[in-house]
SERODREN-439859 format. One record per residue: y, x negated, z of N, C-alpha, C in turn; residue number from 1. Coordinates in Angstrom, 2 decimals. Each point is the difference from the previous one (the first is absolute). Layout:
REM residues N
((Y X Z) (Y X Z) (Y X Z) NUM) ...
This chain:
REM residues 224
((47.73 -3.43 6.00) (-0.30 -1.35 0.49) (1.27 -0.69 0.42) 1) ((0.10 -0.46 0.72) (1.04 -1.02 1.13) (-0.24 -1.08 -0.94) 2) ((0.94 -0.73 -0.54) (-0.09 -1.60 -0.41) (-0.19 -0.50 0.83) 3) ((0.42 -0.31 0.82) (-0.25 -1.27 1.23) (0.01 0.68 1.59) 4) ((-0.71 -0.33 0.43) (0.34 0.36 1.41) (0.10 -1.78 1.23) 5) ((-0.15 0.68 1.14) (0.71 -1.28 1.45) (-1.29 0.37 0.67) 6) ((-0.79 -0.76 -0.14) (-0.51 0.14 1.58) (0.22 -0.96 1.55) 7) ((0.26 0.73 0.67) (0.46 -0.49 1.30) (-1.18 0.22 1.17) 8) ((-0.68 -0.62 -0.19) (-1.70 0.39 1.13) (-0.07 -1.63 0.45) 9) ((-0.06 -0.61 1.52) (-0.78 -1.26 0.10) (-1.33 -0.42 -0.43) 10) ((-0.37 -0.98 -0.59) (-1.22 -0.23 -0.73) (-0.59 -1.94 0.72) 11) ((-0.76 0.09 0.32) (-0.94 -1.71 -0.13) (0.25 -0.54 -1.12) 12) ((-0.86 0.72 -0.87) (0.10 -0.79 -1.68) (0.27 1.06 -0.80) 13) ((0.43 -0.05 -1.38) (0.27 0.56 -1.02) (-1.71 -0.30 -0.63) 14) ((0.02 0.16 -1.03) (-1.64 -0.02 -0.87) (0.70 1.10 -1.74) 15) ((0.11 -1.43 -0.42) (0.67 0.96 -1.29) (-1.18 -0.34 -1.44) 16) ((-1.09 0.89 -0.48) (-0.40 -0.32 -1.16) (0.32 0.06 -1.48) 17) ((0.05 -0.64 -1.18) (0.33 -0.06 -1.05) (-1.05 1.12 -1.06) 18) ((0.27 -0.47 -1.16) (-0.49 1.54 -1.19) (-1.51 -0.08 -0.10) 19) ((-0.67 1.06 0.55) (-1.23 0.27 0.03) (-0.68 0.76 -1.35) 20) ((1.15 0.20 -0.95) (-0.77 0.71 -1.27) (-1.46 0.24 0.13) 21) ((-0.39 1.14 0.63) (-1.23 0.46 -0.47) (-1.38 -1.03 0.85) 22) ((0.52 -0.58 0.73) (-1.25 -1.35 0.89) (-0.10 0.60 0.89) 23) ((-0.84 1.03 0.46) (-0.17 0.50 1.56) (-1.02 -0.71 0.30) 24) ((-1.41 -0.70 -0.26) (-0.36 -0.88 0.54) (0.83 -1.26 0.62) 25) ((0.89 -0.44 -0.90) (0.96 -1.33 0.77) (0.80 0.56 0.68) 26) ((0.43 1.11 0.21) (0.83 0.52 1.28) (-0.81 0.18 0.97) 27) ((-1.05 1.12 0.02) (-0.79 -0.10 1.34) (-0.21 -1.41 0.45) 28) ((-0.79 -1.57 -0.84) (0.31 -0.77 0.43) (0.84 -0.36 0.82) 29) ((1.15 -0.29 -0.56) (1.20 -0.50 0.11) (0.46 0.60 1.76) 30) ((-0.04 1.34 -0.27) (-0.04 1.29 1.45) (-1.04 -0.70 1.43) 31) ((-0.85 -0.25 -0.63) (-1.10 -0.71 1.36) (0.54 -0.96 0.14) 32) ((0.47 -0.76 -1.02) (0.49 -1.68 0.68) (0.85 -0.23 0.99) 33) ((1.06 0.82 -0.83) (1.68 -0.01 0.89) (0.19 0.62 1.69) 34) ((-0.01 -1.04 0.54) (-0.16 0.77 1.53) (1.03 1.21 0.59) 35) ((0.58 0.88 -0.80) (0.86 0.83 0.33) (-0.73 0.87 1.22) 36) ((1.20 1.22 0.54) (-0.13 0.19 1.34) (1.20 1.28 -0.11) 37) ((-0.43 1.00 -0.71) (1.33 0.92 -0.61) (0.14 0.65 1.77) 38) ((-0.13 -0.40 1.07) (0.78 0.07 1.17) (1.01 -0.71 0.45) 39) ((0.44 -1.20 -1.00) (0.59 -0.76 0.18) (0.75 -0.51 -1.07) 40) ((-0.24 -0.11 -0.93) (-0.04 -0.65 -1.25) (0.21 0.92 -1.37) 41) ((0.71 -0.50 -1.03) (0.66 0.96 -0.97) (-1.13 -0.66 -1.48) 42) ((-0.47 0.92 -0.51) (-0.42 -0.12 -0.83) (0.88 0.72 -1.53) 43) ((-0.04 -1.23 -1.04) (1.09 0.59 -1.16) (-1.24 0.24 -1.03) 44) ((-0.06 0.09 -1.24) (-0.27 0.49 -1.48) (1.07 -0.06 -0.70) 45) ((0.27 -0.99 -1.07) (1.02 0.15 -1.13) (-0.13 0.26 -0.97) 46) ((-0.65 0.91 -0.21) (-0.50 0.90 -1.15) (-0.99 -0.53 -1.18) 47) ((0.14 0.60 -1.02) (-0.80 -0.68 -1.01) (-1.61 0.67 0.67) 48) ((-0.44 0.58 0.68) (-1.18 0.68 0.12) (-1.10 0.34 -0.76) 49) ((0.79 0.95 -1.70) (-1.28 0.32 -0.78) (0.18 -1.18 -1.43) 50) ((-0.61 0.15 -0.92) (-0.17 -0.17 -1.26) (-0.81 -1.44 0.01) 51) ((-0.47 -0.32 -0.99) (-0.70 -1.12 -0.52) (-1.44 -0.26 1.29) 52) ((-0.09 -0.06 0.81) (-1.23 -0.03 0.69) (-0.72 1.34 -0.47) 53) ((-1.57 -0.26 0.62) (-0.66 1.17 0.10) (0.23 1.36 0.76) 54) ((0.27 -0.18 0.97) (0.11 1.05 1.27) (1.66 0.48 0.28) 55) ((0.83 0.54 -0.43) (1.11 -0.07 -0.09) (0.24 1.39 1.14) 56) ((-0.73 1.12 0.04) (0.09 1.10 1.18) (-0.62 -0.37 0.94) 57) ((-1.46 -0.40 0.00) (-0.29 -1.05 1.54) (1.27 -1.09 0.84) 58) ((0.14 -0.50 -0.68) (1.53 -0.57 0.28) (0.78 0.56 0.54) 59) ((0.91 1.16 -0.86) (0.28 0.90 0.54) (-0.09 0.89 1.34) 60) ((-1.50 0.10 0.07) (-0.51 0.33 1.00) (0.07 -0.57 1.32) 61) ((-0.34 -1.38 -0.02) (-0.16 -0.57 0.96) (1.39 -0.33 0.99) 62) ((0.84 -0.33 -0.89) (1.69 -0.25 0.18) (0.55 1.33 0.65) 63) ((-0.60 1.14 -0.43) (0.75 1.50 0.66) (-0.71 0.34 0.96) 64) ((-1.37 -0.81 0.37) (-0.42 0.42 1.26) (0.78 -0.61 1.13) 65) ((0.05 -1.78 -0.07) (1.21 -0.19 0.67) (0.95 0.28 0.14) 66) ((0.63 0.46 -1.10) (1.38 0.56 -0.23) (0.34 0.99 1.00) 67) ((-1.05 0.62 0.39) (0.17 1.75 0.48) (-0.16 -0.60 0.95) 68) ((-1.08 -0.97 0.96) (-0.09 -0.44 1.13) (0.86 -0.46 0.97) 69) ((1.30 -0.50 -0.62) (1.27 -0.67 0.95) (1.26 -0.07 -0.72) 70) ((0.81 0.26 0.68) (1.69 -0.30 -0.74) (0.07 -1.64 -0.19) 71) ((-1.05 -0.87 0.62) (0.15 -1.61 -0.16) (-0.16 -0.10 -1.41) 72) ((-1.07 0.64 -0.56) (-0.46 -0.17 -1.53) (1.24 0.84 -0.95) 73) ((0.58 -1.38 -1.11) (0.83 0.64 -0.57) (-0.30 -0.42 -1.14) 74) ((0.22 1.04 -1.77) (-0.67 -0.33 -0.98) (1.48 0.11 -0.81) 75) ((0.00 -1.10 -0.72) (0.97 0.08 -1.07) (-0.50 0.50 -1.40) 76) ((1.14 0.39 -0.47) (-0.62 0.16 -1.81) (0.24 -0.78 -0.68) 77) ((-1.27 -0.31 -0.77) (0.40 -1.08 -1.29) (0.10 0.88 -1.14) 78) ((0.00 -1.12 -1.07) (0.88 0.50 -1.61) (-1.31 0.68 -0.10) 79) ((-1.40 -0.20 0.41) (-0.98 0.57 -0.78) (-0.59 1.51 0.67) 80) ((0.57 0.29 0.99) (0.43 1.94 0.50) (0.81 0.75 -0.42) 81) ((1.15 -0.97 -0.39) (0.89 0.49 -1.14) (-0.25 0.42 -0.81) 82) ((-0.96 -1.02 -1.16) (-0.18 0.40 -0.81) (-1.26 1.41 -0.04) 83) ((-0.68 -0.31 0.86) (-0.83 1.46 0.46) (0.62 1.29 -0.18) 84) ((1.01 -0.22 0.68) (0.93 1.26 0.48) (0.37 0.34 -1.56) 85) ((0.60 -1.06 -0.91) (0.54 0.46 -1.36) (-1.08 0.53 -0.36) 86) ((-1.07 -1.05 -0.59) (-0.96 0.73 -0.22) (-0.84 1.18 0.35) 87) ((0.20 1.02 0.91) (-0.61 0.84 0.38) (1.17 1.52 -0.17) 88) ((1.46 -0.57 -0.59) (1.05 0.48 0.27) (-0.27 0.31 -1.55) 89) ((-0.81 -1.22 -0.87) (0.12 0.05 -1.28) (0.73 -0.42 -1.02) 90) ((0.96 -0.98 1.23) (1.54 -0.32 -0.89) (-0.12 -1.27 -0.54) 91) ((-1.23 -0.92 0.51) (-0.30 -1.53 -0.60) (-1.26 0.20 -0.25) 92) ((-0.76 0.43 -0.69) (-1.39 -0.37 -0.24) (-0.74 -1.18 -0.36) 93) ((1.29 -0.52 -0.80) (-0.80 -1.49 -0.83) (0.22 -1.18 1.02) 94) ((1.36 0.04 0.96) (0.15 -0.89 0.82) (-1.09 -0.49 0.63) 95) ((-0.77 1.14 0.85) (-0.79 0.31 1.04) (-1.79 -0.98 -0.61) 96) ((0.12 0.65 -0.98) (-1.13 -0.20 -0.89) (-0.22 -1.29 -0.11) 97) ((1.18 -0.80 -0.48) (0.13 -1.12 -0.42) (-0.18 -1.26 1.39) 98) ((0.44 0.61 0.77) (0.06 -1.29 1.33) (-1.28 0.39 1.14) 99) ((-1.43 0.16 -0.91) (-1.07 0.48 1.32) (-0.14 1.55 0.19) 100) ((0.93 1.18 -0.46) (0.00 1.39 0.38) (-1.87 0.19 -0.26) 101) ((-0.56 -0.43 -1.05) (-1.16 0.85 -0.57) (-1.42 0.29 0.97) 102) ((0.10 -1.37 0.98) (-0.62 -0.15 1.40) (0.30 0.51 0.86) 103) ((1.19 0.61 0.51) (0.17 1.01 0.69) (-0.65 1.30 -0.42) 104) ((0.35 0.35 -0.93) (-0.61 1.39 -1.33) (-1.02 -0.01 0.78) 105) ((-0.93 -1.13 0.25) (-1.48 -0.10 -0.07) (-0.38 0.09 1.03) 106) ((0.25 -0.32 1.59) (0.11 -0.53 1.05) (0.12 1.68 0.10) 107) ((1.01 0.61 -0.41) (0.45 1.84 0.76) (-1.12 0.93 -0.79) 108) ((-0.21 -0.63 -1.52) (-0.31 0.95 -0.76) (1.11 0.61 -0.61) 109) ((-0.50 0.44 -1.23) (0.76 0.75 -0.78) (-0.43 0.61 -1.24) 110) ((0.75 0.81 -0.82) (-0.55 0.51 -1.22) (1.21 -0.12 -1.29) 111) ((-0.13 0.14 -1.22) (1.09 -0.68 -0.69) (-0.19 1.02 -1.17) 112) ((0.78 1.05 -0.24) (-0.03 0.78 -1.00) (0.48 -0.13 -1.32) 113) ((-0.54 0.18 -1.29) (-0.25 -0.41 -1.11) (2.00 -0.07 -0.41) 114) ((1.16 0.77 0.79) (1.03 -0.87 -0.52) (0.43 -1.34 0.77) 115) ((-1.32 -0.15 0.67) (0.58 -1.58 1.06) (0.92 0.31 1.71) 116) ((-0.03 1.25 0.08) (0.04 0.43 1.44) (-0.85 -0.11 0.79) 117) ((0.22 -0.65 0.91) (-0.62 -0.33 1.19) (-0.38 0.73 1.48) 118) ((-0.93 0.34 0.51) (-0.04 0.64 1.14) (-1.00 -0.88 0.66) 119) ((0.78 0.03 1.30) (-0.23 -1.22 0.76) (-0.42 0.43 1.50) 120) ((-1.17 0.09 0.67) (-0.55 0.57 1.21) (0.43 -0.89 0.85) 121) ((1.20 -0.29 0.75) (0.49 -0.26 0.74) (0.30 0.68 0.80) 122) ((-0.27 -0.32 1.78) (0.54 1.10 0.64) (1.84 -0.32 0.40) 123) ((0.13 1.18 0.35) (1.46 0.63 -0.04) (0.27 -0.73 1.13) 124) ((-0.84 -0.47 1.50) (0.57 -0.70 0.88) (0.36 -1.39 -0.79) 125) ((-0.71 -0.58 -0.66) (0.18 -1.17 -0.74) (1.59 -0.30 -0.64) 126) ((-0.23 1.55 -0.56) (1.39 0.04 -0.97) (1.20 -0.27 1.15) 127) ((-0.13 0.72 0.67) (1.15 0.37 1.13) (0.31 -1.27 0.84) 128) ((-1.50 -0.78 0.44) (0.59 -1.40 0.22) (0.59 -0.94 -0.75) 129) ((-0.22 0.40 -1.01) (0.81 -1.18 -1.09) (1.37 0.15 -0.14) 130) ((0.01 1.14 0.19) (1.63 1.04 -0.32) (0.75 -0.91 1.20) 131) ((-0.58 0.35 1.65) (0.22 -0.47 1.50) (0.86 -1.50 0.03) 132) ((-0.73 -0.73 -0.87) (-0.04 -1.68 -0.15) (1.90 -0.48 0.09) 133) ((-0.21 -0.33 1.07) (1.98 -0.63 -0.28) (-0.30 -1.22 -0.79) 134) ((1.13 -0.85 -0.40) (0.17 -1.12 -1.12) (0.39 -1.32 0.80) 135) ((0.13 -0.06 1.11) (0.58 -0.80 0.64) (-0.14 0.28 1.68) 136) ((-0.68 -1.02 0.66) (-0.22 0.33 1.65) (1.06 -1.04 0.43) 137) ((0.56 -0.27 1.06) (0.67 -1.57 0.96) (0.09 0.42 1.02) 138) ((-0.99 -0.94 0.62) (-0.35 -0.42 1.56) (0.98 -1.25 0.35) 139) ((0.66 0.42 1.32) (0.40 -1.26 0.42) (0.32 -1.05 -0.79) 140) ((-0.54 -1.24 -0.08) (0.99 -1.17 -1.01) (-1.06 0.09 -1.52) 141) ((-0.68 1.07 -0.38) (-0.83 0.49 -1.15) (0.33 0.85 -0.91) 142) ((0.13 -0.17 -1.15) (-0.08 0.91 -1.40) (-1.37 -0.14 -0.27) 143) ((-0.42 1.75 -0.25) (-1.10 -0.72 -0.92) (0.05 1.74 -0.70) 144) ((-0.37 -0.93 -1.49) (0.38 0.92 -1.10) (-1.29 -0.33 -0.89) 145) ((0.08 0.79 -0.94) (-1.36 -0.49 -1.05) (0.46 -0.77 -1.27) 146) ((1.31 0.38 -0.29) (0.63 -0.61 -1.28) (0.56 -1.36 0.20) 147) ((1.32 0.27 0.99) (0.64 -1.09 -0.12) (1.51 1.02 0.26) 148) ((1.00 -1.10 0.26) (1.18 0.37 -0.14) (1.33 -0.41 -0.77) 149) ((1.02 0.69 -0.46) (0.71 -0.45 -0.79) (1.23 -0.93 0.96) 150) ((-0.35 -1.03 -0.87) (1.16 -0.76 1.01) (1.72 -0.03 -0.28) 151) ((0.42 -0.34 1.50) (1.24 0.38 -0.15) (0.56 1.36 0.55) 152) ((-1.47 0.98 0.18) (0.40 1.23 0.56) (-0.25 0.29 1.17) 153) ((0.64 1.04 1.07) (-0.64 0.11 1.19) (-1.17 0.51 -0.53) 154) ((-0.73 0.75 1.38) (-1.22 0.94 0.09) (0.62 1.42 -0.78) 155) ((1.07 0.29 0.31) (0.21 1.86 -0.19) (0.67 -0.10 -1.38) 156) ((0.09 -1.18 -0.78) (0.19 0.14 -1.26) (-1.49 -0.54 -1.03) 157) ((-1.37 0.09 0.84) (-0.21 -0.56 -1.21) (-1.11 1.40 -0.68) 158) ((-0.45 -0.18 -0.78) (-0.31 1.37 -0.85) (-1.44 -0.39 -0.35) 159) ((-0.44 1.43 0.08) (-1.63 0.21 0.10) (-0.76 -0.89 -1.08) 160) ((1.06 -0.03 -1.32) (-1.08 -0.90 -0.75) (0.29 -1.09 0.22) 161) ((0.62 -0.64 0.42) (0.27 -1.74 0.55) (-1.37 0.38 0.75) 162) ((-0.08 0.54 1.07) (-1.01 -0.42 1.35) (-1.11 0.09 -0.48) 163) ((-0.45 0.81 -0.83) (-1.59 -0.19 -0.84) (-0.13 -0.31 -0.91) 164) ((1.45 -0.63 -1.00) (-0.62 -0.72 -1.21) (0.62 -1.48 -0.02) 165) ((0.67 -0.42 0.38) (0.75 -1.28 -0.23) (-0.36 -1.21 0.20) 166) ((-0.01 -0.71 -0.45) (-1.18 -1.37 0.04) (1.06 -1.45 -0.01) 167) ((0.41 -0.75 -0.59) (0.63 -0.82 -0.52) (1.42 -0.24 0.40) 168) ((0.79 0.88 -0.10) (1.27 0.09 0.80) (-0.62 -0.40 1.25) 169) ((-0.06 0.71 0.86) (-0.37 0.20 1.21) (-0.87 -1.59 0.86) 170) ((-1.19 -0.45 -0.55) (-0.48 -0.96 0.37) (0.61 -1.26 -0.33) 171) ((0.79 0.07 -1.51) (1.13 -1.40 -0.29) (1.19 -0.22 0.57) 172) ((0.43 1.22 1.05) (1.54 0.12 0.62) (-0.74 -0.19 1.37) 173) ((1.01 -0.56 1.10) (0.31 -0.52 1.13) (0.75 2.07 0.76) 174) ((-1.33 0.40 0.80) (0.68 1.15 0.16) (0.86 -0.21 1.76) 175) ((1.07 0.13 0.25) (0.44 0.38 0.61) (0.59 1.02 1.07) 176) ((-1.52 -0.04 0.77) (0.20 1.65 0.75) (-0.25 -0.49 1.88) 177) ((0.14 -1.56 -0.20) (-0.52 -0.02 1.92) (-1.38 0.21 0.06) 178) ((-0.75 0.62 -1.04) (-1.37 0.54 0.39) (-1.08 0.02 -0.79) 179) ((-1.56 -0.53 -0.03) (-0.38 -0.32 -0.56) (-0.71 0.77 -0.93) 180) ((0.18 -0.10 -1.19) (-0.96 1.07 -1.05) (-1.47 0.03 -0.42) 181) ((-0.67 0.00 0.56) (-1.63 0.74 -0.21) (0.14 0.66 -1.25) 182) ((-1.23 -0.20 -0.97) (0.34 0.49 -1.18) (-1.35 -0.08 -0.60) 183) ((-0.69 1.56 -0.95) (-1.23 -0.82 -0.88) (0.55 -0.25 -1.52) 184) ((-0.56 0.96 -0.81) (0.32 0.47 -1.40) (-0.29 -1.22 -0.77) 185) ((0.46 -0.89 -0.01) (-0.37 -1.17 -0.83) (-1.07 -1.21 0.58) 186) ((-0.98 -0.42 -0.46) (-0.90 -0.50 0.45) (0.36 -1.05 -0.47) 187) ((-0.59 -0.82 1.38) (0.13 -1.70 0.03) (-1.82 -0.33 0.25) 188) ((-0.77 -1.18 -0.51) (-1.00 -0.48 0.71) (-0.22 -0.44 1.24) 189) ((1.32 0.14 0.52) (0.31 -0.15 1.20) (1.24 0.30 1.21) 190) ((-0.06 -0.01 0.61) (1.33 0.98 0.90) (1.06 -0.60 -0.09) 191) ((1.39 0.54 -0.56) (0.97 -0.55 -0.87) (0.75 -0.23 1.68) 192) ((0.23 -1.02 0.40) (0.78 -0.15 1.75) (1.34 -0.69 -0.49) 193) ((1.06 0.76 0.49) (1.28 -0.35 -0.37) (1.11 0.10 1.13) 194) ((0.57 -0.72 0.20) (0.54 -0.11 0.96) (0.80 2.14 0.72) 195) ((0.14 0.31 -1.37) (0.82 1.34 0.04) (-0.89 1.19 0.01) 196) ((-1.52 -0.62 -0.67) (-0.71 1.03 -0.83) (-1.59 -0.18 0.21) 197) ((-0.75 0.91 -0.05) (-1.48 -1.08 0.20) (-0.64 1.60 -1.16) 198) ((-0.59 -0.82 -1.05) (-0.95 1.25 -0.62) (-1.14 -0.11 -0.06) 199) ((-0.68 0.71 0.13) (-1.65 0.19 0.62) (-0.97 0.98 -0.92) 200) ((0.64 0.42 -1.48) (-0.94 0.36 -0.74) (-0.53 -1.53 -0.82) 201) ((-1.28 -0.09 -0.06) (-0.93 -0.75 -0.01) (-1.12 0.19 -1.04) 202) ((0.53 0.79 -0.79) (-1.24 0.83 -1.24) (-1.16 0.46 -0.02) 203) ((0.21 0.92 1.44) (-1.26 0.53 -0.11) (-0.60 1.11 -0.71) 204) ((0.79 0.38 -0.87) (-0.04 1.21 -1.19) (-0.53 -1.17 -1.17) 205) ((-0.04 -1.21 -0.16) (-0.17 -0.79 -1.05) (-1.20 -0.90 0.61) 206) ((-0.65 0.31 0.93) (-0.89 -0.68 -0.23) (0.12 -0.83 1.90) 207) ((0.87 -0.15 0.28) (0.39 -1.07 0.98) (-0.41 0.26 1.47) 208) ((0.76 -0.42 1.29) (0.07 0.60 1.09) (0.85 0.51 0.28) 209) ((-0.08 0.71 0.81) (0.55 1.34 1.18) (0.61 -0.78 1.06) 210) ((1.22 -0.19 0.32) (0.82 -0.53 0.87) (0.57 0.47 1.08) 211) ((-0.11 -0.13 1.48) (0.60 0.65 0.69) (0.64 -1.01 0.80) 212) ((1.50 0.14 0.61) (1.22 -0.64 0.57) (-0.32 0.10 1.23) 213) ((-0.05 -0.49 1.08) (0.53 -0.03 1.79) (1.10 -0.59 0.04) 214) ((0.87 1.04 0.61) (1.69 -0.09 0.34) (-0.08 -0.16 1.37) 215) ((1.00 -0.83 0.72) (0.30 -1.08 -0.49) (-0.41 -1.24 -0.36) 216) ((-1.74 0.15 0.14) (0.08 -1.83 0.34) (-0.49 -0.25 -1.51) 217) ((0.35 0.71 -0.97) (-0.31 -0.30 -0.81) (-1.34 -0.69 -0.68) 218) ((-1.38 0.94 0.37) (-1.29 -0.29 0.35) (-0.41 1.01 -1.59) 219) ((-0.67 -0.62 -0.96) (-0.28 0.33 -1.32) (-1.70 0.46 0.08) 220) ((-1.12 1.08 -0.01) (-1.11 0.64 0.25) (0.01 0.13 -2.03) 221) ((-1.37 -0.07 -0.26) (-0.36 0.10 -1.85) (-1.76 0.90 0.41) 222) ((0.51 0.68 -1.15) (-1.47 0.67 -0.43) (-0.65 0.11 -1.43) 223) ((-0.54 -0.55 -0.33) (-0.39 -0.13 -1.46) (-0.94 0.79 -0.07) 224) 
C-alpha cells in the first residue's frame, strides 16, 4: 500500500463522503442524491466502511463497484480496515472486537472455534482492496485523509497511524499546509467547517447521518 498518493486529473466538483460503518442503505441514499458525473467529477470515500452498521460487505460492495468503474473514484483507509487487516492477520483480536468488529463477523459470516479462532468468509478481492487503500489522497488546494494530521509536519513526514488514528492534536492545532484538510474519523453532529479543515464524519455508525461534501462550493447532501 502507497500512503498517500497526488492526483493530477481536471475535475468540476470533488464529492467527498464521510464513515459509512456498515449503512449501505444511507449510502445508496446518499449515492442518488449527490449529483455526481464520474465523467467529470472526482468522487472520494474516507474510509471507515465496515463495523458497527448492519451491512458492512454490501458496503463494501457497493464502494468497489465504483471503485473498479473509474480512476475518479478514490477510497481511503480508515482505522477500522486496519483493524480488519490486524484482525484477520490475528495480531489484534480484542481491538477489532471491541470498536463494532462483531457486525462485520456477521455481515461476511463466520465460524469461531472452541479456542476462539475465527474464520471469517470474506472474499480475498475484499481483502486485497483493503490491503490497495492509500492513507492520504491531495487534490489541488485538498487533503483529504480519514484521521487527521500531525501538525507541524509536512505530508512525507506524517505516519500511517497519525492519518487513521489521531483526533485531538490535529483538530485543536492550526494546520499549516496552504491546503485544505478533508477529514472523517471523529464524528461531529455536524460538519466540523474550519477555516484549514472541514470534517464530515457525522455518526453514522452511531445512529446519525451520512454526509457528503461538494468541493468547491462547499454544498453539504445528508442521508439518514
Amino acid at each position: 500500500m502507497a500512503l498517500s498518493r497526488t492526483l493530477k486529473i481536471p475535475y468540476r466538483h470533488i464529492f467527498a463522503i464521510g464513515d459509512i460503518h456498515g449503512h449501505v442503505k444511507k449510502l445508496k441514499k446518499l449515492l442518488a442524491e449527490i449529483p455526481y458525473d464520474l465523467s467529470q467529477d472526482i468522487l472520494i470515500f474516507l474510509g471507515d466502511y465496515i463495523d458497527r452498521g448492519p451491512a458492512s460487505k454490501f458496503v463494501v460492495e457497493t464502494v468497489m463497484d465504483l471503485w473498479r468503474r473509474s480512476e475518479r473514484v478514490i477510497c481511503l483507509r480508515g482505522n477500522h480496515e486496519q483493524m480488519f487487516l490486524d484482525f484477520l492477520r490475528r495480531s489484534d483480536t480484542l481491538l477489532f472486537l471491541l470498536n463494532g468488529g462483531k457486525s462485520t463477523l456477521e455481515s461476511y459470516g463466520y465460524e469461531e472455534d472452541l479456542e476462539g479462532h475465527y474464520r471469517v468468509y470474506v472474499p480475498f478481492s475484499h481483502v486485497d482492496f483493503f490491503r490497495s487503500l492509500p492513507c492520504l489522497v491531495e487534490i489541488d488546494q485538498y487533503v483529504f485523509v480519514h484521521g487527521g494530521l500531525r501538525p507541524n509536519l509536512s505530508l512525507d513526514e506524517q505516519t500511517e497511524e497519525d492519518l487513521l488514528w489521531i483526533r485531538h492534536e490535529f483538530i485543536f492545532s492550526r494546520i499549516e499546509l496552504g491546503k485544505r484538510v478533508v477529514f472523517g474519523h471523529t464524528p461531529f453532529y455536524e460538519p466540523l467547517v474550519m477555516e484549514d479543515k472541514i470534517g464530515i464524519d457525522t455518526g453514522a455508525g452511531y445512529g446519525r447521518k451520512l454526509t457528503c461534501i461538494q468541493l468547491p462550493e462547499e454544498i453539504f447532501y445528508f442521508a439518514w
